[in-house]
C-alpha positions as a Markdown table, in Angstrom:
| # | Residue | x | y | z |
|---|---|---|---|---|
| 1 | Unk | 7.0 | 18.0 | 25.0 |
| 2 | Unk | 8.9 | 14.7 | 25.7 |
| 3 | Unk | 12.0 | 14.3 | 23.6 |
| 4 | Unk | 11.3 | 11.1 | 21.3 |
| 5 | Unk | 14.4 | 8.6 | 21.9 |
| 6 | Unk | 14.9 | 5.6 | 20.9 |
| 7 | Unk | 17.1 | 4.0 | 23.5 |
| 8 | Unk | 17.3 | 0.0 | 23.4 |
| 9 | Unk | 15.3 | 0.1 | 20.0 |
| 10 | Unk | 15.8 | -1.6 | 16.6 |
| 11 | Unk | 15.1 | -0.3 | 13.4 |
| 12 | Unk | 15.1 | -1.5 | 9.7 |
| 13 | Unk | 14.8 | 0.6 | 7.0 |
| 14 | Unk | 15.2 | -0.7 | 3.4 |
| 15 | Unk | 16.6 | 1.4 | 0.7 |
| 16 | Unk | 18.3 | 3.7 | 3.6 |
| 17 | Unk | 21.9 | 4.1 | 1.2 |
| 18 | Unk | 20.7 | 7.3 | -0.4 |
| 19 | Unk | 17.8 | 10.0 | 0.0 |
| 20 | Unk | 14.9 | 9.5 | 2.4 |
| 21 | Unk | 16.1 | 6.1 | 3.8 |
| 22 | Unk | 19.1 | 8.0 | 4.5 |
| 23 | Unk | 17.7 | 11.0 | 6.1 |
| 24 | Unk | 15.2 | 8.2 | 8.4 |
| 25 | Unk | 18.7 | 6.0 | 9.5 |
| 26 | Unk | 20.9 | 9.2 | 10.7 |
| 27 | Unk | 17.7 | 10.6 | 12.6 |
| 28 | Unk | 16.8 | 7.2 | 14.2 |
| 29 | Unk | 20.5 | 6.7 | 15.1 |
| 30 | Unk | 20.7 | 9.9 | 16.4 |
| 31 | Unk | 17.8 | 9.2 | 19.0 |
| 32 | Unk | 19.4 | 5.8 | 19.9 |
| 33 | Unk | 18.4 | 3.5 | 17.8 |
| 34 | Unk | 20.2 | 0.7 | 16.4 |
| 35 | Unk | 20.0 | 0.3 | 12.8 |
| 36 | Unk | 19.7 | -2.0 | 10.4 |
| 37 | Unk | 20.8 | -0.4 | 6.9 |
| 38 | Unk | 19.4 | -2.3 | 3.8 |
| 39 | Unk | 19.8 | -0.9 | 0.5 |
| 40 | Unk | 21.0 | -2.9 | -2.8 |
| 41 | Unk | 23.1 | -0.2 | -4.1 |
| 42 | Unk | 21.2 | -0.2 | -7.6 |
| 43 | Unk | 20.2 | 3.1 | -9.6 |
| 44 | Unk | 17.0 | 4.9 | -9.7 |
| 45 | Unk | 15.7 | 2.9 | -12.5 |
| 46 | Unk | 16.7 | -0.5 | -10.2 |
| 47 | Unk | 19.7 | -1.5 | -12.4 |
| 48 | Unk | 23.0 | -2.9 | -10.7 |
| 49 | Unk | 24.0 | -3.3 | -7.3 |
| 50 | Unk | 26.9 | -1.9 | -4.6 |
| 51 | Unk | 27.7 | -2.5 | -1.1 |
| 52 | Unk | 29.1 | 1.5 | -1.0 |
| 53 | Unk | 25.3 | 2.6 | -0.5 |
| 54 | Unk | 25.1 | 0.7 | 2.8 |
| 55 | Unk | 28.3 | 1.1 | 3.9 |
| 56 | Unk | 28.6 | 5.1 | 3.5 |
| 57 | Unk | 25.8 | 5.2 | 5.8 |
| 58 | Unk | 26.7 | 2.9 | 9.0 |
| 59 | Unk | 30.2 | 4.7 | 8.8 |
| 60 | Unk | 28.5 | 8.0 | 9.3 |
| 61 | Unk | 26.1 | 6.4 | 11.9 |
| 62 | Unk | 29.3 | 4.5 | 14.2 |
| 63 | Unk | 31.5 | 7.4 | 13.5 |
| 64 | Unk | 28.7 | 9.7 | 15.4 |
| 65 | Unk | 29.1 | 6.9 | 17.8 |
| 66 | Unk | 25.6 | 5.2 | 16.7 |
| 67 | Unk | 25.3 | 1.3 | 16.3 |
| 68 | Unk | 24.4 | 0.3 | 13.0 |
| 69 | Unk | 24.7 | -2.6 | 10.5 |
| 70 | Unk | 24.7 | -3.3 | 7.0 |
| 71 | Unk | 22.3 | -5.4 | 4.8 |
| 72 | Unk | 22.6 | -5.8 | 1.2 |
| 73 | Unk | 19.5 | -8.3 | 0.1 |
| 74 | Unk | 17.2 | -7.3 | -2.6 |
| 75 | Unk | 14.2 | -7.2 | -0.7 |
| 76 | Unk | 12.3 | -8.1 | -3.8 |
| 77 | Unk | 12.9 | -12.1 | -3.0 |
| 78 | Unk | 11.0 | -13.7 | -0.2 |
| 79 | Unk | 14.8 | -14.7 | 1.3 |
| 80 | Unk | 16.0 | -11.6 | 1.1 |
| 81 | Unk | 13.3 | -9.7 | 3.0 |
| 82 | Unk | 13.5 | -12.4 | 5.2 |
| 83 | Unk | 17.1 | -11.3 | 5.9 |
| 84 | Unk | 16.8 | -8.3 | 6.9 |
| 85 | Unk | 15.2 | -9.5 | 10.1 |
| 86 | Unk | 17.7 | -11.8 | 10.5 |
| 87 | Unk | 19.9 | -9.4 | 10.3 |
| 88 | Unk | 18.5 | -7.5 | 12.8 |
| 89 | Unk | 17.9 | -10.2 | 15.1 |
| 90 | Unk | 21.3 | -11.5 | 14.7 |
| 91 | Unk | 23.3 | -8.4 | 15.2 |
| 92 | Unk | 20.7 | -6.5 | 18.1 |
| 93 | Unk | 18.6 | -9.5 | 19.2 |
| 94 | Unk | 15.3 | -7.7 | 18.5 |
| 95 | Unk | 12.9 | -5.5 | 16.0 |
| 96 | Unk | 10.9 | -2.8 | 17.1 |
| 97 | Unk | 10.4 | -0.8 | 14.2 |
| 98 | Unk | 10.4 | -1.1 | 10.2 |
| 99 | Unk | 10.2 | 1.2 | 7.3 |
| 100 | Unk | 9.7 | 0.1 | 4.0 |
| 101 | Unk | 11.5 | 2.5 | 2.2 |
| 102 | Unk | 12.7 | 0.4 | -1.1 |
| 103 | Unk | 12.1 | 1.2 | -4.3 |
| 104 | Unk | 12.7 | 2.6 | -7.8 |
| 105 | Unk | 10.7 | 3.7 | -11.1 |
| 106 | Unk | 10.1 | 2.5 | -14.5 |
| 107 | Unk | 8.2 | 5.5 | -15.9 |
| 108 | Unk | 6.3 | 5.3 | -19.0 |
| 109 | Unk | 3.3 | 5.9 | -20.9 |
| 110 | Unk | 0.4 | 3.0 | -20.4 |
| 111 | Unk | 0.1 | 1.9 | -24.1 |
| 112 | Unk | 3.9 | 1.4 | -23.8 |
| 113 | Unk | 4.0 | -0.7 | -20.6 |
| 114 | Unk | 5.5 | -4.0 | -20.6 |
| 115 | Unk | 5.8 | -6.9 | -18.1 |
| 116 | Unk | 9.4 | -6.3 | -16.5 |
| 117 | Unk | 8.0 | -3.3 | -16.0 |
| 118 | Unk | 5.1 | -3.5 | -14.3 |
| 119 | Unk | 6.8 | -6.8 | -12.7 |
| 120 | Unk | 10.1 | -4.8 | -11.4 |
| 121 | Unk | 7.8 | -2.2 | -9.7 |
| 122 | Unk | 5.3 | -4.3 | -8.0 |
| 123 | Unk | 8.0 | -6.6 | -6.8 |
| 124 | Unk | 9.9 | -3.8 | -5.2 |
| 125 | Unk | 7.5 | -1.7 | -3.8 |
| 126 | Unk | 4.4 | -4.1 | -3.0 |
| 127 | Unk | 6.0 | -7.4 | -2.6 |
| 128 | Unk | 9.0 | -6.4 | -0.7 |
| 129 | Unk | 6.7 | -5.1 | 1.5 |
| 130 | Unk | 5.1 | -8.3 | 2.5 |
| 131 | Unk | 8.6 | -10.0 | 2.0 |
| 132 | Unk | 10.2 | -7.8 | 4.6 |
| 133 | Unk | 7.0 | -7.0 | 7.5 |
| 134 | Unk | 5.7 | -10.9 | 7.3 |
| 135 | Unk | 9.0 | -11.8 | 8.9 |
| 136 | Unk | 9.0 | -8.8 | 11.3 |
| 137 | Unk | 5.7 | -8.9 | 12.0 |
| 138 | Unk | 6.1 | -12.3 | 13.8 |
| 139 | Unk | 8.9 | -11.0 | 15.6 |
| 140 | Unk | 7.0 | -8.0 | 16.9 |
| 141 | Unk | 3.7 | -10.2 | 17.7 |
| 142 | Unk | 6.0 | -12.4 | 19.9 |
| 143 | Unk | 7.6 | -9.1 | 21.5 |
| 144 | Unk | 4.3 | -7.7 | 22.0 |
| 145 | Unk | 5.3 | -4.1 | 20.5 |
| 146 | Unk | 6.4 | -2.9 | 17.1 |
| 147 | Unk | 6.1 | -0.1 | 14.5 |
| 148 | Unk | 5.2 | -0.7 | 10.5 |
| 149 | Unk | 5.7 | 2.5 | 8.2 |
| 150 | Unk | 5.1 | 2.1 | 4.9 |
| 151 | Unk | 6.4 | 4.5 | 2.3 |
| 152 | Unk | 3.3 | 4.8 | -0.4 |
| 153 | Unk | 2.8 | 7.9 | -2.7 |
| 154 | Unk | 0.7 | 11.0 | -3.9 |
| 155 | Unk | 0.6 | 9.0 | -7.2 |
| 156 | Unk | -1.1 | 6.1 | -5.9 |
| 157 | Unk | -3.6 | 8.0 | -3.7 |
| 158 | Unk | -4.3 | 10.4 | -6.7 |
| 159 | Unk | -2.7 | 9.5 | -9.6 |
| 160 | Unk | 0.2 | 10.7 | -12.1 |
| 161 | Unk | 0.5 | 9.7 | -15.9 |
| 162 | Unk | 3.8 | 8.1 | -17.0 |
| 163 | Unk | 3.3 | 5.7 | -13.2 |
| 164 | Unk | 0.5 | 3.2 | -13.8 |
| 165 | Unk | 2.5 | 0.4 | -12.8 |
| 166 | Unk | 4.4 | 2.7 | -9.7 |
| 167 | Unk | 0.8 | 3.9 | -8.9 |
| 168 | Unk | -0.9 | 0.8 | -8.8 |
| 169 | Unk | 1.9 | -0.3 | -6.6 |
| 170 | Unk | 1.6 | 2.5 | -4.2 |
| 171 | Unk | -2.0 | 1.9 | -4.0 |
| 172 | Unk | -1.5 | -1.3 | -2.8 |
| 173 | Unk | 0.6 | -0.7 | -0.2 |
| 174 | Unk | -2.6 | 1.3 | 1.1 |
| 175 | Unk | -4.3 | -1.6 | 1.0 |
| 176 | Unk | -1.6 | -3.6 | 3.1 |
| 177 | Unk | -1.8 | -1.2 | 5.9 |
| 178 | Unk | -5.6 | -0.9 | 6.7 |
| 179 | Unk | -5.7 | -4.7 | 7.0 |
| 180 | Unk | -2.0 | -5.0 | 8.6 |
| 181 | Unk | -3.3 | -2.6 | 11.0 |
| 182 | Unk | -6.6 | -4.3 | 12.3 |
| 183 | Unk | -4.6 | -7.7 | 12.6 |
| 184 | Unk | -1.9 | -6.0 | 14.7 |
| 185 | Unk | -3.5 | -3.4 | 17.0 |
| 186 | Unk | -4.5 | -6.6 | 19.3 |
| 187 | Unk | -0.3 | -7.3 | 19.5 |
| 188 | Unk | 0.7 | -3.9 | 20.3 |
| 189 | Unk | 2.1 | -3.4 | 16.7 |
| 190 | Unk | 1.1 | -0.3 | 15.2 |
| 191 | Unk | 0.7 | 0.3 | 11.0 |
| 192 | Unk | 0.5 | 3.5 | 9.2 |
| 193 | Unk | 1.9 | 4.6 | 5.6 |
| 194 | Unk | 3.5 | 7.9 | 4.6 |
| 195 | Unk | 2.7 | 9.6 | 1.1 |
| 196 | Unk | 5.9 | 12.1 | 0.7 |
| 197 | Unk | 7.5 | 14.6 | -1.6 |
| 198 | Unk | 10.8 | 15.6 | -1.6 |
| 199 | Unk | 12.9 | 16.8 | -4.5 |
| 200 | Unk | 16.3 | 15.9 | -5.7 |
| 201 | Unk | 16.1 | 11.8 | -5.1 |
| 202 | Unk | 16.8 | 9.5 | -7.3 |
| 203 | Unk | 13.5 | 8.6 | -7.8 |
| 204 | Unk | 12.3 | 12.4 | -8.9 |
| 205 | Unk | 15.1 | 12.5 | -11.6 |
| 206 | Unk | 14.0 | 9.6 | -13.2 |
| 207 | Unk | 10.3 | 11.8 | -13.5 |
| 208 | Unk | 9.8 | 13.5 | -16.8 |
| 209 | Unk | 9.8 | 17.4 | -17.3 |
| 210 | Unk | 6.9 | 17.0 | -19.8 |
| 211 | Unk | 4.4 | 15.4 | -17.3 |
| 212 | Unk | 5.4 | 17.3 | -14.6 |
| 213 | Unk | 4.7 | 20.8 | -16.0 |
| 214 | Unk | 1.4 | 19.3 | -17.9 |
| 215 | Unk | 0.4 | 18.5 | -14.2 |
| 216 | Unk | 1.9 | 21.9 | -12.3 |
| 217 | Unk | 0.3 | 24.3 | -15.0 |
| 218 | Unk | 0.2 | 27.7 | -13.9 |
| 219 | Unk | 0.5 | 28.4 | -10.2 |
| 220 | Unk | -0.3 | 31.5 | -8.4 |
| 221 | Unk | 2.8 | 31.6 | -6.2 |
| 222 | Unk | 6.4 | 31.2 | -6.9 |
| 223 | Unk | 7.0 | 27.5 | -6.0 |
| 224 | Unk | 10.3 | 28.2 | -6.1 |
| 225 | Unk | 9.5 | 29.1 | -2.1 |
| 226 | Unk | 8.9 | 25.7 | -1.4 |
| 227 | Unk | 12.1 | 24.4 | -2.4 |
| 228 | Unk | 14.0 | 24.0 | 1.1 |
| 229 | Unk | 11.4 | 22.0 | 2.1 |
| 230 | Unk | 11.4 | 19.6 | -0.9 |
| 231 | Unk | 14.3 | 18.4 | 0.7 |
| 232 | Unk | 13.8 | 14.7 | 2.3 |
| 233 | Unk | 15.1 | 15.8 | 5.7 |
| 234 | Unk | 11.7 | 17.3 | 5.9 |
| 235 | Unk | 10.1 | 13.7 | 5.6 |
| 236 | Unk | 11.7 | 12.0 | 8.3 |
| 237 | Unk | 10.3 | 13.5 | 11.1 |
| 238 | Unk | 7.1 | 12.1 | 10.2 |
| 239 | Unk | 8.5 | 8.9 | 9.6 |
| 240 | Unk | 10.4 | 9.0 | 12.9 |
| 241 | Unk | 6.9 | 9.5 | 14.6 |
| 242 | Unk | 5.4 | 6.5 | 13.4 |
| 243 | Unk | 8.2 | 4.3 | 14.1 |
| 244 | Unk | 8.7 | 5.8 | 17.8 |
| 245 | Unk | 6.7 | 4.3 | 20.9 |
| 246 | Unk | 5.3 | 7.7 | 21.5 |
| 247 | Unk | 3.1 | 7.1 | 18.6 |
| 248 | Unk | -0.4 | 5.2 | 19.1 |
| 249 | Unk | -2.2 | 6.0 | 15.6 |
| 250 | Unk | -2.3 | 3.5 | 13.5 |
| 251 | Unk | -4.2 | 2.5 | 9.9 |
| 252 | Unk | -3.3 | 6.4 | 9.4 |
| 253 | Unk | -2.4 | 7.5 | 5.9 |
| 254 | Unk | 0.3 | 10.8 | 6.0 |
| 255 | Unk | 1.4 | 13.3 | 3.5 |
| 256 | Unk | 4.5 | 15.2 | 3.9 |
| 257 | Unk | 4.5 | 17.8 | 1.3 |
| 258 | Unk | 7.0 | 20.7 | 1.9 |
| 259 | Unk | 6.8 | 21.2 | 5.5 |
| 260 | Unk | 3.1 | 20.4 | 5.8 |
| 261 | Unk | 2.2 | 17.4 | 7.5 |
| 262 | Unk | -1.8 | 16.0 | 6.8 |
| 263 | Unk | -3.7 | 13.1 | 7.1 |
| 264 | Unk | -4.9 | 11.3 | 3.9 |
| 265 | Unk | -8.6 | 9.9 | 4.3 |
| 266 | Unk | -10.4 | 7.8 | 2.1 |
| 267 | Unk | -14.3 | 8.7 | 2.4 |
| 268 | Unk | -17.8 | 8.2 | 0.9 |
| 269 | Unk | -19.9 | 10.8 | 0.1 |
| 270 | Unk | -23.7 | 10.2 | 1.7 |
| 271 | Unk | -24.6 | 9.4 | -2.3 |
| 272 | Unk | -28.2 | 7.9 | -3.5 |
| 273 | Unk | -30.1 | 4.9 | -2.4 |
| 274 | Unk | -31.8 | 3.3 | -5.0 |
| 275 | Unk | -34.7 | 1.3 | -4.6 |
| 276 | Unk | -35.1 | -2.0 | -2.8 |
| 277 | Unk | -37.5 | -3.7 | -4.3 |
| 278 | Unk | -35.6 | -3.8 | -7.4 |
| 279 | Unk | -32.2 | -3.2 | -9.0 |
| 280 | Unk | -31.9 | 0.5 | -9.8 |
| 281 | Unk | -31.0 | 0.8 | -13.5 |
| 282 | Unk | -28.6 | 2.1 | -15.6 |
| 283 | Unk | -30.4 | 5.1 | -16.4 |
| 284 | Unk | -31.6 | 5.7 | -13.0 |
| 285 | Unk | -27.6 | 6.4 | -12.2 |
| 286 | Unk | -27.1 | 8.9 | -14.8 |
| 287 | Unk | -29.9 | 10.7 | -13.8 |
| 288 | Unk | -29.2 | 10.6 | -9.9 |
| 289 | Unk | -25.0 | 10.8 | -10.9 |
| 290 | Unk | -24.2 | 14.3 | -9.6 |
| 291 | Unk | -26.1 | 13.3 | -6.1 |
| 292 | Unk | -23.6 | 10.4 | -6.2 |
| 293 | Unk | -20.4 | 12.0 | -7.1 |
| 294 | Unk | -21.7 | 15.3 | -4.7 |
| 295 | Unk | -19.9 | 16.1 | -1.4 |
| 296 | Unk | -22.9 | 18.7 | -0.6 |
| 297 | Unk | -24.0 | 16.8 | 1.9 |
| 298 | Unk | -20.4 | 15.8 | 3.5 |
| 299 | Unk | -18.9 | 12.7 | 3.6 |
| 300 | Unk | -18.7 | 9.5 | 5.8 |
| 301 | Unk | -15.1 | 8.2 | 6.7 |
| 302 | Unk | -15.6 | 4.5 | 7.4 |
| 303 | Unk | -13.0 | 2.6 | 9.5 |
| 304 | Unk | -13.5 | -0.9 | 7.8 |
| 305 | Unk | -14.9 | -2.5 | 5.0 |
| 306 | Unk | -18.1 | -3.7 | 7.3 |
| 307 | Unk | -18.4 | 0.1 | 9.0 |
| 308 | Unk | -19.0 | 1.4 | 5.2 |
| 309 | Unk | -22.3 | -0.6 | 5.7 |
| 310 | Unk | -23.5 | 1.1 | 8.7 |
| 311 | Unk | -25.1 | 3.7 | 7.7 |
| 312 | Unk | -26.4 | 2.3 | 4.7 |
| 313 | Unk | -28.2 | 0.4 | 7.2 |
| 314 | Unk | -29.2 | 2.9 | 9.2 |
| 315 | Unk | -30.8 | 4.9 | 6.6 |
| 316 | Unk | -32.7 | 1.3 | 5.2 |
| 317 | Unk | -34.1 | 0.6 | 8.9 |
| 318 | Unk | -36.0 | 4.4 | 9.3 |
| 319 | Unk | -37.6 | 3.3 | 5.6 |
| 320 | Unk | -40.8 | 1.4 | 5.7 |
| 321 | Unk | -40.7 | -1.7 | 4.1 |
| 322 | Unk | -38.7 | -4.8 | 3.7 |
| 323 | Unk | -35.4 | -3.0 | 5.3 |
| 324 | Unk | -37.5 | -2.7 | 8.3 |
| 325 | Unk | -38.7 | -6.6 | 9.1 |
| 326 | Unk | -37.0 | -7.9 | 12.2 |
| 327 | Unk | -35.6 | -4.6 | 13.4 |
């Protein structure tokens, strides 16, 4: 197995001051990469600012004998994503690789939920990440290479209570790499999101006890097994895969869930057709509902919005009838 270096690379990685940014900068440094560090120095809950986060972490990286650079912006601002390219392309002269890593919580219940936010959250976590790639992204299209990695989350791909508005947020950003990726496969830049869990962030403390052990519930193991790998070194080599030019997946969805590493798919079960000569009703779903919701039959893992279609068609073309005019 080739060691994975990266020698003459650039990488940004927003929020790097403090837990998994952190953890992604040293490794990347480690391998050879020079690194931009952005992090705004605010709290878990995204209150205040500080240039220590930043700073703590390009000392480590230069005193290791790493090159590495400093970037304060908020990368919830157009201008201040775009500076963290600049920043990169000022100091290194190139981009290769980016992780959106950013971001903060503002738990609470959904009857309770008010604009700043759900405004705060979206802006940090799906924004930012358009703010900060769209910049990169042209940079890598013009270099002909790059590597996106998008930090989304478990609660977006399957929900929590107390994170609609972090949720929906995450969500999206699964919704910005499946398109990212089809537009940049054809420029060499790659785009894939990572789902992890690690414990003792900022952002788990800001996660209340109540939901968490209403979710848990009883286990039949001791979970207190798991708790090395909770910690967000066990993340980053995931996240160091993606961004590296060994890589070649891309539009790829990852967990990293103490120390197990597994793709996240989003499928269709083989369902009910309905008839064409009419609409189906109402009543006709009820009664066909547990054929929909069933995975008896397997599922179908379609690889874009038109390849969901496919064998939709294929099963209306064996039919007699109108399906099968002009086939």
């Amino acid at each position: 197995m080739s060691q994975i270096t990266f020698t003459d690379r650039v990488v940004a990685i927003t929020g790097a001051g403090r837990g998994l940014g952190r953890e992604h900068a040293l490794d990347l440094a480690r391998r050879g990469a020079a690194v931009v560090v952005n992090d705004l120095g605010g709290t878990g809950a995204g209150s205040g600012s500080s240039t220590s986060a930043a700073d703590e972490v390009v000392a480590e990286i230069r005193a290791a004998g790493g090159r590495a650079v400093a970037n304060y912006d908020s990368v919830s601002t157009r201008a201040g994503g775009r500076a963290v390219t600049e920043c990169a392309m000022d100091s290194f002269g190139r981009l290769d690789a980016v992780v959106n890593n950013a971001g903060f919580l503002r738990n609470k219940v959904f009857e309770d939920l008010e604009d700043a936010e759900l405004d705060d959250i979206v802006d940090v976590h799906l924004k930012a990440a358009f703010y900060v790639t769209q910049p990169a992204y042209r940079v890598m299209q013009s270099q002909g290479y790059g590597r996106i990695v998008f930090t989304s989350s478990a609660s977006g791909a399957f929900g929590s209570p107390e994170q609609t508005n972090y949720g929906a947020a995450k969500a999206g950003l699964l919704g910005l790499t499946n398109c990212l990726a089809w537009e940049g496969h054809r420029h060499g830049v790659l785009v894939n999101a990572v789902l992890p869990t690690a414990a003792g962030t900022r952002l788990t403390k800001e996660m209340s006890q109540e939901w968490f052990d209403e979710m848990v519930g009883p286990l039949p193991l001791d979970t207190g097994i798991l708790a090395p790998a909770q910690d967000p070194s066990y993340v980053t080599p995931l996240v160091v895969y993606l961004a590296s030019e060994q890589n070649t997946a891309t539009r790829g969805f990852y967990s990293a869930t103490g120390g197990r590493f597994a793709k996240v798919v989003t499928a269709v079960t083989h369902g009910w057709f309905g008839p064409l000569e009419r609409p189906a009703t109402a009543e006709e779903i009820a009664g066909h509902f547990t054929e929909i919701e069933s995975d008896e039959q397997g599922y179908y893992l379609p690889q874009s919005v038109i390849d969901e279609s496919r064998p939709v068609l294929a099963h209306r073309l064996q039919q007699p009838g109108p399906a099968s005019v002009g086939a």
